[in-house]
Steps between C-alpha positions, in 0.01 A plus 500: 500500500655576143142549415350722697794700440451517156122609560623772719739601253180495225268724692809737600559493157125604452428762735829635328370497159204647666631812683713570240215533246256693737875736555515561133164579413472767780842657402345458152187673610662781692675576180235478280244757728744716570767513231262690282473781773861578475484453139272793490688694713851452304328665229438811715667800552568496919344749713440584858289250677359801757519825556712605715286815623236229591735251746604838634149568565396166654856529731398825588133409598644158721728736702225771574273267582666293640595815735193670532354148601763487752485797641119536554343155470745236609534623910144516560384191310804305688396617809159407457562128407329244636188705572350478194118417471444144459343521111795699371741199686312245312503644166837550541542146511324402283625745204871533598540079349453622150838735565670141500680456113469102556147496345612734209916326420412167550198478254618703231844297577358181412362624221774574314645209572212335341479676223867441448454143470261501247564378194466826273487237161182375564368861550325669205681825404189678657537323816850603509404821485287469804766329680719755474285782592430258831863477593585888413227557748586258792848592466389882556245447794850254673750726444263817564431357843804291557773774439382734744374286706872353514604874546341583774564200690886593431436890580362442804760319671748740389322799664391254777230724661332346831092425474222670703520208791815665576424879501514532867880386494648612203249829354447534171840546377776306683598267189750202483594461124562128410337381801431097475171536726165499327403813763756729337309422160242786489594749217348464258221204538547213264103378527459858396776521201336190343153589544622893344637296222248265461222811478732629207548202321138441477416881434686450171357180400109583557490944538177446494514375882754662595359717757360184647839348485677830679215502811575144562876572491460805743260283758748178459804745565383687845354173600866444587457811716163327658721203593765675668775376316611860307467878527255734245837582381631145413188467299459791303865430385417176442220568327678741277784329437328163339293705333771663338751262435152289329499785274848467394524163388193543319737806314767238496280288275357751335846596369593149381135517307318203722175565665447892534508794287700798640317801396764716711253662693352172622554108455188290355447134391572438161207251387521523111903517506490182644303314248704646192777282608352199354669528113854449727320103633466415119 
C-alpha cells in the first residue's frame, strides 16, 4: 500500500513538474511575441485609433439601412416565406453553414495555443520572426470574427426582435428586449455578422481577392434570408456591422504597429514592417 502511494505521489509529482513547465513557457512566449508590440508602441506619441467622422458614417449607414430595408423589403419577403423556389432553398442551406464562427474560432484558437507552447529557444531568430507574424495574424482573423461575432449575439437579445416564422403574430416590429427565446433573436443576424466580418478580415489580408471574398459574404449573408430564419434587414445590418467592426480592430492594430499600415485614408497589410522586426530576436 505504502508503495503504490509513493508511485502516485511520483507521477503527481510529474505531471506537476510537467504543467508547470508547459505554463511557463507559454506565459514566457506570450511575453516574448507580444511584449515587443507594446514596446513599440510606448515609444509612440498616442493618437486616435479611428476617425470619428467614419464610425459616424458606418452608424449612420446601419440605421438607414437598416430602415429602408425595413420599410420596403422586410414585409414582403416575410410574407412570402416558405414559397421560395426549391434551388434558392437549397443553396440557402448549403451556404448559410459557413455564417457559423465554429470553423473560423476554434482553428485559429488552437493555434495559438500551439504556438504558445512552443519552445521559442530552439527557434532560429528567423523562425521567430515567422512565428510572430503567424500569431499577430491568427490573433487578428479570432478577434476580428470573434468580437463581433460576440456582439451581435449580445445585441440581439437586447433588442429581442421576433424572426420571419412569426410575422403573422407579431409584424415586423413588436420587439421584446432581453427576451430568453431564440425566436426573439432576429436583429441583427449573427451567421451574417461573422460571415460580414469574416469577408473583411480576409479583404485586408489578400485585396487582391477581395471582391471574391465580399460576393461570397453577400450570398452567405441573405442565405439566412433563403432559410427563413431573418429579415433583408437583419442581414444587411449584419452584414455591415461585421464588416465594420473587422475594420476597426484591424485600426486597433494598426495603431499599436502589428500587422497593418494605417495610411488614414485606408488600412493595408504591412509585409516589409513585419520582417524589420528581426534585429529586436537577436
Amino acid at each position: 500500500m505504502k508503495e503504490c502511494l509513493d508511485v502516485s505521489s511520483v507521477k503527481f509529482t510529474q505531471v506537476k513538474g510537467f504543467t508547470k513547465r508547459i505554463y511557463t513557457r507559454a506565459v514566457n512566449n506570450v511575453r516574448s511575441n507580444f511584449g515587443l508590440a507594446f514596446r513599440r508602441r510606448a515609444r509612440r506619441k498616442p493618437g486616435p485609433v479611428i476617425s470619428p467622422l467614419l464610425l459616424w458614417e458606418v452608424v449612420l449607414l446601419c440605421v438607414l439601412g437598416g430602415l429602408i430595408s425595413m420599410v420596403w423589403l422586410d414585409a414582403a419577403v416575410a410574407a412570402n416565406r416558405g414559397n421560395y423556389p426549391e434551388i434558392v432553398v437549397w443553396i440557402s442551406n448549403l451556404l448559410t453553414r459557413l455564417g457559423k464562427s465554429d470553423w473560423i474560432l476554434i482553428p485559429t484558437g488552437v493555434a495559438l495555443i500551439a504556438f504558445a507552447l512552443i519552445n521559442t529557444e530552439l527557434l532560429s531568430r528567423r523562425g521567430r520572426v515567422r512565428m510572430f507574424r503567424w500569431i499577430v495574424t491568427l490573433s487578428y482573423i479570432f478577434i476580428g470574427v470573434g468580437l463581433p461575432s460576440l456582439l451581435a449575439t449580445l445585441i440581439k437579445r437586447v433588442i429581442g426582435r421576433p424572426r420571419p416564422r412569426l410575422f403573422e403574430e407579431h409584424g415586423l416590429f413588436d420587439f421584446h428586449p432581453f427576451a430568453i427565446d431564440a425566436s426573439f433573436a432576429s436583429f441583427p443576424s449573427g451567421h451574417s455578422t461573422t460571415i460580414g466580418a469574416m469577408a473583411m478580415v480576409m479583404s485586408l489580408l489578400a485585396p487582391r481577392f477581395r471582391h471574391v471574398f465580399l460576393v461570397v459574404g453577400v450570398l452567405v449573408g441573405f442565405s439566412r434570408v433563403g432559410v427563413g430564419a431573418h429579415h433583408p434587414s437583419d442581414v444587411i445590418v449584419g452584414l455591415l456591422f461585421g464588416a465594420t467592426m473587422a475594420y476597426v480592430v484591424a485600426k486597433l492594430f494598426a495603431a499599436h504597429g502589428l500587422l497593418f499600415l494605417d495610411t488614414r485614408a485606408s488600412v493595408q497589410i504591412g509585409v516589409r514592417p513585419a520582417f524589420r522586426l528581426r534585429r529586436h530576436f537577436e
